[in-house]
C-alpha positions in Angstrom: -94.1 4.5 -15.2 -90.3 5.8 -14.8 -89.0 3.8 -11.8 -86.8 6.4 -9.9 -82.7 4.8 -9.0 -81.6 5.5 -5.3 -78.6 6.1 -4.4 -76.7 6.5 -0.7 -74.2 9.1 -0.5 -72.1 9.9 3.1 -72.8 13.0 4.7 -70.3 15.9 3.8 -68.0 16.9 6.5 -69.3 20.3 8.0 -66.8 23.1 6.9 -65.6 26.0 9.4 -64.8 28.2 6.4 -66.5 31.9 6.9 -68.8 32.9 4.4 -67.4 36.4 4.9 -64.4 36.4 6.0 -63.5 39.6 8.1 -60.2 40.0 6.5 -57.6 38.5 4.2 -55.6 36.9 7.0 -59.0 35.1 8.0 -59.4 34.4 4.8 -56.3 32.7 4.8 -56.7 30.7 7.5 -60.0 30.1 6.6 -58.6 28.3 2.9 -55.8 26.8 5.0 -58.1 25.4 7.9 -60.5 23.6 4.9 -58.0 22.0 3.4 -55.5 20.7 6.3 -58.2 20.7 9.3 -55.1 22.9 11.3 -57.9 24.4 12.9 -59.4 21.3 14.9 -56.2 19.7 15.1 -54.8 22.8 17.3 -58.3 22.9 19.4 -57.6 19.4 20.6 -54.2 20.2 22.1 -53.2 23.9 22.3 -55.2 23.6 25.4 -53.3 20.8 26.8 -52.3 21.2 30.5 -48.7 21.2 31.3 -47.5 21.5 34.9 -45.4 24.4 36.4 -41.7 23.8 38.3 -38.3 24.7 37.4 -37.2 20.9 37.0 -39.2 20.9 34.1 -37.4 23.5 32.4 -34.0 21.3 31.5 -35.8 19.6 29.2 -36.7 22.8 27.6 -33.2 24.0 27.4 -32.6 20.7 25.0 -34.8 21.6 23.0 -33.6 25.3 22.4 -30.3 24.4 22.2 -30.8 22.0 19.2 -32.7 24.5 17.5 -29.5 27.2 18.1 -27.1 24.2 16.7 -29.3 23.8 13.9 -29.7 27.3 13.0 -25.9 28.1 13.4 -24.8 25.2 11.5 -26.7 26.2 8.4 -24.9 28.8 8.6 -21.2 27.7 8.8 -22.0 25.0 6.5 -22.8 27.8 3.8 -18.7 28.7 4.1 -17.2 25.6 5.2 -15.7 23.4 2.5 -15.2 20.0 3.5 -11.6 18.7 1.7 -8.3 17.7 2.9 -7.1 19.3 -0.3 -3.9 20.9 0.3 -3.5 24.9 0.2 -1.1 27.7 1.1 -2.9 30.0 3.7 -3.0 33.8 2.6 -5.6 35.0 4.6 -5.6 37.8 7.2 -4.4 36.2 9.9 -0.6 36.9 9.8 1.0 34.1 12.4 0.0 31.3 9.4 0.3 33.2 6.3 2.0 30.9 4.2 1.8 27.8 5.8 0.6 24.5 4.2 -2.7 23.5 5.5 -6.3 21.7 4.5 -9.0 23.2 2.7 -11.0 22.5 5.5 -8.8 24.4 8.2 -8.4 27.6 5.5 -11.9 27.5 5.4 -12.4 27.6 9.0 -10.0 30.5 9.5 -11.9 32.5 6.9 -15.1 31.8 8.7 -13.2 33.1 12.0 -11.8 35.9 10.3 -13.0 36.7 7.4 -16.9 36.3 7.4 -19.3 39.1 9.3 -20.0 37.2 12.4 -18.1 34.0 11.7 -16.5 33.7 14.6 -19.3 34.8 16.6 -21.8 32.2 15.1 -18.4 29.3 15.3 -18.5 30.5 19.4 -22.5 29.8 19.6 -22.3 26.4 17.4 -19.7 25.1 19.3 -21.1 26.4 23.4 -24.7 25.2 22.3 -23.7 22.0 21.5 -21.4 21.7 25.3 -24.8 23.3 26.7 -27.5 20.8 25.1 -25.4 17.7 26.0 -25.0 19.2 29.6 -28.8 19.7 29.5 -29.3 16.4 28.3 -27.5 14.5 30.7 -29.0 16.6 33.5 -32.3 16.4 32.5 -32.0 12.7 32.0 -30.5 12.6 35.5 -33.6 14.3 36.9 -36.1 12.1 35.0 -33.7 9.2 36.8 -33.7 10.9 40.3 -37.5 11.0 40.2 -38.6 8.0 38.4 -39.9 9.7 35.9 -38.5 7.1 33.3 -41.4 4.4 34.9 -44.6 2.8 33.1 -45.4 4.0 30.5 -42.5 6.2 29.9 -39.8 4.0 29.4 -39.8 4.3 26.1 -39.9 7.8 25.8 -36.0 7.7 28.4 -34.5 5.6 25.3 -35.1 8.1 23.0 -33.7 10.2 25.5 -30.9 8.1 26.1 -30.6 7.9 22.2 -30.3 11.6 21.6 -27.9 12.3 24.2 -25.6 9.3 23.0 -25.6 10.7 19.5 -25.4 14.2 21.0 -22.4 12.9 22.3 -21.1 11.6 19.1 -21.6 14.6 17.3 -20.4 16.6 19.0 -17.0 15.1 18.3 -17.8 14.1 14.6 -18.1 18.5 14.9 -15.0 19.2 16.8 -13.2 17.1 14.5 -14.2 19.0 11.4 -11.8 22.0 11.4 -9.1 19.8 11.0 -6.3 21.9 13.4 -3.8 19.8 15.4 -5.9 19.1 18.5 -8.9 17.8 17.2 -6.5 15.7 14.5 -5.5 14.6 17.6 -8.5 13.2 18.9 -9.0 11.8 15.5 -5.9 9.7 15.6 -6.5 8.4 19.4 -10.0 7.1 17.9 -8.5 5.8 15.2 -6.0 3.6 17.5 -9.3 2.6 19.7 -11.3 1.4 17.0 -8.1 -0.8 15.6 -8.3 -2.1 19.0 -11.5 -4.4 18.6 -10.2 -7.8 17.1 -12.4 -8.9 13.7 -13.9 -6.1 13.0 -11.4 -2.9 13.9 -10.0 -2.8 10.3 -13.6 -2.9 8.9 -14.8 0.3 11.0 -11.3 2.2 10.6 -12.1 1.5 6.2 -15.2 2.3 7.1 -14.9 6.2 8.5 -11.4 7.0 7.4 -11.5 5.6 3.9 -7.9 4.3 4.1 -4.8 4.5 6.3 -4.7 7.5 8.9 -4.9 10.7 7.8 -5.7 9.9 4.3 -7.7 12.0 1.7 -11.8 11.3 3.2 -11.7 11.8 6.9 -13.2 15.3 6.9 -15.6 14.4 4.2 -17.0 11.6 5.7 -17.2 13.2 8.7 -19.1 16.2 7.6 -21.8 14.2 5.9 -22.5 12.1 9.2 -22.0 15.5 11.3 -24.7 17.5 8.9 -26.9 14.9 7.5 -27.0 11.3 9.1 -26.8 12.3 13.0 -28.6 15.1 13.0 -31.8 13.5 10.8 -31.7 10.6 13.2 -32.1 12.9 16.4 -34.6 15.1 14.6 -36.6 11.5 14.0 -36.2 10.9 17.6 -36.8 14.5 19.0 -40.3 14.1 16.8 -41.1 10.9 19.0 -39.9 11.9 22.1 -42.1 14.9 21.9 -45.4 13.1 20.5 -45.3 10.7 23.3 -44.6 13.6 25.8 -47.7 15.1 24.1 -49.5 11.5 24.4 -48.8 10.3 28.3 -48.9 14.0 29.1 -46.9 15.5 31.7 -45.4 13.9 35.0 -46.0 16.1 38.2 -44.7 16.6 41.5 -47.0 15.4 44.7 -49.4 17.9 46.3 -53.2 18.6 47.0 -55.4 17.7 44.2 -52.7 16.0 42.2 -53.9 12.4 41.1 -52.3 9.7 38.7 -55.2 10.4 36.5 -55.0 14.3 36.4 -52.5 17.0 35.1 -52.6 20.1 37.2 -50.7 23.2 35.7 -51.5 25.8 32.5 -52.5 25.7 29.5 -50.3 25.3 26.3 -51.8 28.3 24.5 -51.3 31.0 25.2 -49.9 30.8 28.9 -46.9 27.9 28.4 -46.6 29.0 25.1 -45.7 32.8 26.2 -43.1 31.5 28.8 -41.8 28.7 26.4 -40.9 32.0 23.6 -39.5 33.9 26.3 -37.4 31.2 27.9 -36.0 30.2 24.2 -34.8 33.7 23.4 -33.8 34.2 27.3 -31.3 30.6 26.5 -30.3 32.5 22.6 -29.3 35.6 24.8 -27.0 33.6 27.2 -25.4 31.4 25.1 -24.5 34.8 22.9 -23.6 36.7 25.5 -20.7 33.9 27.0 -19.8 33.0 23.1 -19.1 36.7 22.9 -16.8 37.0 26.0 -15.2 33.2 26.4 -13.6 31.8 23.6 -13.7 28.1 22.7 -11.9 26.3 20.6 -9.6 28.9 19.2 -8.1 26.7 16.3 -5.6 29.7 15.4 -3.7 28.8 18.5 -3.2 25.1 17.4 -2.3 25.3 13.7 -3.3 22.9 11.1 -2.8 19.0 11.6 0.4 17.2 11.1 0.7 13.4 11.8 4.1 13.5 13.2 3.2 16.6 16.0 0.9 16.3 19.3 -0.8 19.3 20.5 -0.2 20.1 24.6 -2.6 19.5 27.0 -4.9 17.7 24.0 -7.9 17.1 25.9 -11.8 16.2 24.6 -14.8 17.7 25.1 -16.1 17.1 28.7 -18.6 14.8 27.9 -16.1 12.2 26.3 -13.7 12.3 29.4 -15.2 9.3 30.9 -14.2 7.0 28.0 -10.7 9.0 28.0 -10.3 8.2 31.1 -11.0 4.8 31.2 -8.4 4.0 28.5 -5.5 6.7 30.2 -5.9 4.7 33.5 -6.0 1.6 32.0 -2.5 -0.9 32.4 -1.0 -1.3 29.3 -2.0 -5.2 29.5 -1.8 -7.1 26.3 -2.6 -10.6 24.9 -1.0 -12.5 22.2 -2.6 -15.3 20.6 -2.2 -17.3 16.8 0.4 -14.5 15.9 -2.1 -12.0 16.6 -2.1 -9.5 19.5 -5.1 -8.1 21.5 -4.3 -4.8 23.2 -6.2 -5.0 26.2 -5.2 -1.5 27.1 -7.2 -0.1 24.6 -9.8 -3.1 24.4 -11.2 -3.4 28.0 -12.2 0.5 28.3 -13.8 -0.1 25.0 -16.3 -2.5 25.9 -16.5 -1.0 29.4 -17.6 2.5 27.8 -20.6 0.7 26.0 -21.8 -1.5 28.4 -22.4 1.5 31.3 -24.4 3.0 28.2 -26.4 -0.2 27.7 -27.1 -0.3 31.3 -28.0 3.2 31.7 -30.8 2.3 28.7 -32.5 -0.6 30.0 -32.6 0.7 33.6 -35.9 1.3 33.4 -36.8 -2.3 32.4 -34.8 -3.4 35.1 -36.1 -1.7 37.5 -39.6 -2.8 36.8 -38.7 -6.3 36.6 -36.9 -6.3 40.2 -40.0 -4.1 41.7 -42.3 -6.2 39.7 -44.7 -2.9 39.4 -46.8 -2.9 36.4 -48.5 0.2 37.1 -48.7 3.6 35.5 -46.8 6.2 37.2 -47.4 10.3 36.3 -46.6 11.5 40.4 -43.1 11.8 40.6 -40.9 10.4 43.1 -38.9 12.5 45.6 -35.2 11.1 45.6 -35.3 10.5 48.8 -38.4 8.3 49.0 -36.2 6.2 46.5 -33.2 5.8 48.2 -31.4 3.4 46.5 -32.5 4.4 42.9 -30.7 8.0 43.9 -27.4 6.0 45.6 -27.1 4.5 42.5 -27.5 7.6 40.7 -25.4 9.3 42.8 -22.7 6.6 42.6 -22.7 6.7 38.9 -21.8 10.3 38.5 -19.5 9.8 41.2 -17.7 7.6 38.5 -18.3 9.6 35.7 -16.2 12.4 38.0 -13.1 10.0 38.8 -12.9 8.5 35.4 -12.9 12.5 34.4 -10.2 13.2 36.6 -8.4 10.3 34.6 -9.3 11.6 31.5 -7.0 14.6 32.4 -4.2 13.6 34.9 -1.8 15.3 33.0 -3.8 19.0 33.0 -3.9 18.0 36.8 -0.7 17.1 37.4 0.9 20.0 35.8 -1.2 22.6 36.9 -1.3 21.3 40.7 2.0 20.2 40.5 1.4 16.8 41.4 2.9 13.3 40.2 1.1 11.4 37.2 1.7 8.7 38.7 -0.4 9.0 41.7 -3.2 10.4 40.3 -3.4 7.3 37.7 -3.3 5.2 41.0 -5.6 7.3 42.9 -7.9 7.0 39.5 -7.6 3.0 39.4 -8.3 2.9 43.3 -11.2 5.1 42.9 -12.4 3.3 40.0 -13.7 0.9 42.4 -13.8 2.6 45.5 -15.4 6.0 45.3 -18.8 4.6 43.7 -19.0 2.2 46.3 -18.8 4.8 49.2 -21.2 7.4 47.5 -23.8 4.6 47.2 -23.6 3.9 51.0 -23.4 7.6 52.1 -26.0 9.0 49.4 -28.6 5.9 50.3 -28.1 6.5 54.6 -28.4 10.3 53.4 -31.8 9.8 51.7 -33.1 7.4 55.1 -32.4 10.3 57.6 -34.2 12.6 55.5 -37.0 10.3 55.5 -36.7 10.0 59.4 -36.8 13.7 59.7 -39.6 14.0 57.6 -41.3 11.7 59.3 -40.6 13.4 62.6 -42.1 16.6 61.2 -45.1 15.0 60.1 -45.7 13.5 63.3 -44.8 16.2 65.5 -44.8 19.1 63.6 -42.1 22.5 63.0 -40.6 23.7 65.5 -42.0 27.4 67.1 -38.9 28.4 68.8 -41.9 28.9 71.6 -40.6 27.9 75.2 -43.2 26.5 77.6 -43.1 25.3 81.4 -44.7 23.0 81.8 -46.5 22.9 85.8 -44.1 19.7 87.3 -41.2 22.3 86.2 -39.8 21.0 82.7 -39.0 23.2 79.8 -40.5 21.9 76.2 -40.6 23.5 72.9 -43.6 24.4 71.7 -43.8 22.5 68.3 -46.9 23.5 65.5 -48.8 21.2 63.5 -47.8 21.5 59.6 -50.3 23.0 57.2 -52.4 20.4 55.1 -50.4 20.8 51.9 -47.2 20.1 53.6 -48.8 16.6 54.6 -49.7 16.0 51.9 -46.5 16.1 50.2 -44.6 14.9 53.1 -47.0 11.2 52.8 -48.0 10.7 49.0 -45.0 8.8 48.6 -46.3 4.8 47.9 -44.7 2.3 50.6 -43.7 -0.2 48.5 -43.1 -4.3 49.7 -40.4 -6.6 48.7 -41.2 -9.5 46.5 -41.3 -12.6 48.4 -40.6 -16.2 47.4 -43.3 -18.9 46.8 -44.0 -21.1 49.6 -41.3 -23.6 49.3 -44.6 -26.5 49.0 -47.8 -26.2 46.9 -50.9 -27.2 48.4 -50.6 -30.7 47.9 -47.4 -30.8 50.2 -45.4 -31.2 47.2 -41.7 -29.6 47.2 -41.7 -26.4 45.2 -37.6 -24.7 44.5 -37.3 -21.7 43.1 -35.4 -21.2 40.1 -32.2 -19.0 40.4 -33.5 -15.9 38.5 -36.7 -16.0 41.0 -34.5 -16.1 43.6 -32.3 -13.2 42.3 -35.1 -11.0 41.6 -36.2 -11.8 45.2 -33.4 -10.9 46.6 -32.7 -7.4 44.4 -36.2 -6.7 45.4 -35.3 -6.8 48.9 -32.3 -4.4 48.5 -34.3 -2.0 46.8 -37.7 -2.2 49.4 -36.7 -4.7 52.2 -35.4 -3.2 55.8 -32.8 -0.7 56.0 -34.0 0.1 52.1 -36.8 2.8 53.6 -38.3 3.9 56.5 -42.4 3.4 57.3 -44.0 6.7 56.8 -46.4 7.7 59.4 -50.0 6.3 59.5 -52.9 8.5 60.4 -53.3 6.4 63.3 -49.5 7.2 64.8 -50.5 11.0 63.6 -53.7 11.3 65.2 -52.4 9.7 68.5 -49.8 12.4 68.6 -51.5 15.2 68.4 -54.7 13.9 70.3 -52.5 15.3 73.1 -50.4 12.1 74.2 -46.8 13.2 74.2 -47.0 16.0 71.6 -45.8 19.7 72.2 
């Protein structure tokens, strides 16, 4: 008798591949799809639901922009040669034919001059990257604004945060590369800031400069962060900012139908997808168009960099003019201590400039702490149902705005013919001033809107209609407001301060709060207490109303 051997063997997965294939292309994908799954992969989210409103399109514009950076830098980088080497100029533009200059700078005036598009593709680099920082820091303003940024998204505003930070960064490592007088410049001024910090100033300066300013390894160095490190971190980040997006799926504004636990809106494929090409190309075409007709940057004008020259009216990229500022209006205060001196002048905007980006990262957590909400948020907020969230918004870029101001009081002196001096003052003043008053005017702002919003609801828009009524007094007619506008007028959440503990437990027995508790209490209060919103209208106040008892 033979004695048969069993053996168990897993089930094979199902293949989608054809057995005729209608063409080669199918074919293709067919091979493709059996190897890589691409197929089910795409099935699972091309169909994902994204919602429709302008807002959302800032983000968008990040996006596009980085991929026109990217695509542009290749480009240059291809012609650029990164050396302080030292060469007699020879090229075609005549103002700086024989003058001494750096590899790097020859190289740059070839690519303006010399190459088939250079200049045109130097214009696009260089107004992309102003663009996807402005996007960045407006589309980080309106995930702010709208509390977009709350469970389980806070996360996903770091990288955020993160990208626009390094955006920031280098964007200036970038500007610094042609090496012409202004951006040596800039390179020398963040030379004298970094040899500011005690300890560790030397270390940093060694660490980017390679040696006592100019030396021989600025421009390398800096071309190898500005190609390769930066830009591989932010693609790391861009990756995980996306997934999650992909993952928590879409915030959404209030309206009819719209849950915490639904996305309504189109599909990915084909509808977004459509708009999402056409919108990318629509962003290519405009940032072309003004690279075409406004110069930026025109490094020909400057000349090469010399360590004993200043260029006039040396000013940075917008985005850096807060921390410009902060050091131009800062006194000239300095500490000397064991033979050593600390330049406070130099020192205190330093660690000022970093700790408003700290606290612009961990907001979120903040926030959520103070509130004490632990829930999941996808309905977003309208500013003003968040009034002090959006004062302090609005008092930060009310900062940002003075400390730019600073960051160029000579450009505004001369060209307004003012003095210096006052506008330094005027900067100091402000400094402490000007947020203050935009947080008290923004937050009383955002509570009368509420009020009139909850006047509408409760008595509806007006008709212009007169009426008489028979005891001889005039009213205006006022109509009730379709659902949808109710709607969106009460979905806002009414939230409630967090209160202390009863000061005794049940026994009797003396309970104190500890001082965070009581601190977290009391922040809670500012941000949902009285005077920190107004009730929106209950169906009961509503339905009294309009029963007939007092309403138009």
């Amino acid at each position: 008798m033979s004695s048969a051997s069993s053996t168990t063997t897993g089930a094979a997965k199902p293949s989608s591949t054809r057995a005729n294939p209608a063409n080669k292309w199918e074919a293709a994908a067919d091979w493709t799809d059996g190897r890589l799954g691409i197929y089910s992969l795409a099935k699972a989210n091309l169909r994902k639901i994204f919602p429709d409103h302008w807002s959302f399109m800032l983000g968008e514009i990040c996006l596009y922009t980085f991929i026109i950076i990217i695509l542009t830098g290749v480009y240059l980088t291809l012609f650029f040669k990164p050396s302080m080497g030292e060469v007699i100029y020879n090229g075609s533009y005549v103002p700086l034919k024989g003058i001494g200059m750096s590899e790097a700078y020859a190289s740059t005036l070839d690519i303006s001059f010399e190459v088939r598009g250079g200049l045109l593709i130097r214009q696009i680099h260089h107004w992309a990257a102003l663009v996807f920082v402005a996007a960045m820091l407006v589309h980080m303003m309106r995930v702010f604004f709208t509390g977009a940024f709350r469970k389980p998204r806070e996360i996903n505003w770091v990288f955020g945060f993160l990208l626009l930070v390094l955006g920031m960064f280098d964007g200036f490592f970038g500007y610094s590369l042609p090496d012409d007088l202004l951006s040596g410049t800039g390179i020398r001024f963040m030379e004298g800031a970094i040899l500011a910090v005690p300890l560790v100033g030397t270390y940093i300066q060694m660490f980017l400069y390679g040696g006592e300013f100019p030396g021989h390894d600025i421009i390398p160095r800096f071309f190898t962060i500005h190609v390769l490190l930066i830009p591989g971190i932010m693609l790391g980040l861009l990756v995980a900012h996306l997934i999650l997006v992909f993952y928590h799926k879409h915030t959404q504004w209030a309206g009819p139908g719209k849950t915490e636990k639904n996305v309504v809106g189109m599909p990915l494929m084909p509808v977004y997808m459509a708009k999402a090409g056409g919108f990318f190309f629509l962003v290519f075409g405009l940032i072309a168009v003004i690279s075409a007709i406004a110069s930026i940057n025109p490094i020909w004008a400057y000349g090469p960099y010399r360590p004993d020259q200043v260029s006039t009216d040396a000013q940075p990229d917008w985005y850096m003019g807060f921390s410009e500022g902060l050091i131009r209006v800062m006194p000239g205060w300095e500490i000397s201590l064991w033979g050593h001196t600390l330049n406070l002048g130099v020192f205190v905007p330093l660690m000022i400039f970093p700790l408003v980006l700290v606290a612009i990262a961990v907001y979120p957590f903040i926030e959520g702490w103070i509130t004490g909400d632990k829930r999941e948020h996808h309905i977003l907020d309208r500013p003003r149902n968040a009034p002090v969230r959006t004062a302090l918004g609005a008092a930060w870029i009310s900062l940002y705005l003075v400390l730019l101001i600073g960051g160029g009081n000579d450009l505004f002196a001369t060209h307004f013919h003012m003095s210096l001096n006052s506008i330094t003052y005027f900067v100091r003043a402000g400094f402490f001033v000007v947020p203050v008053i935009t947080f008290i005017v923004t937050k009383r702002w955002c509570l009368g809107l509420q009020r009139r919003d909850k006047e509408k609801v409760l008595h509806g828009r007006e008709t212009g209609v007169i009426k008489r009524l028979p005891h001889g007094e005039f009213i205006e007619v006022h109509a009730q407001l379709p659902q949808k506008d109710l709607h969106t007028l009460t979905a806002h959440e009414q939230n409630q301060p967090i209160e202390l503990p009863a000061q005794t437990d049940e026994n009797g027995v003396a309970r104190k709060a500890g001082a965070l508790t009581r601190t977290r209490a009391k922040l809670s209060r500012g941000f949902y207490g009285e005077g920190s919103q107004i009730p929106k209208p209950t169906a009961e106040e509503h339905h009294e109303i309009t029963s007939g008892h007092g309403h138009h």
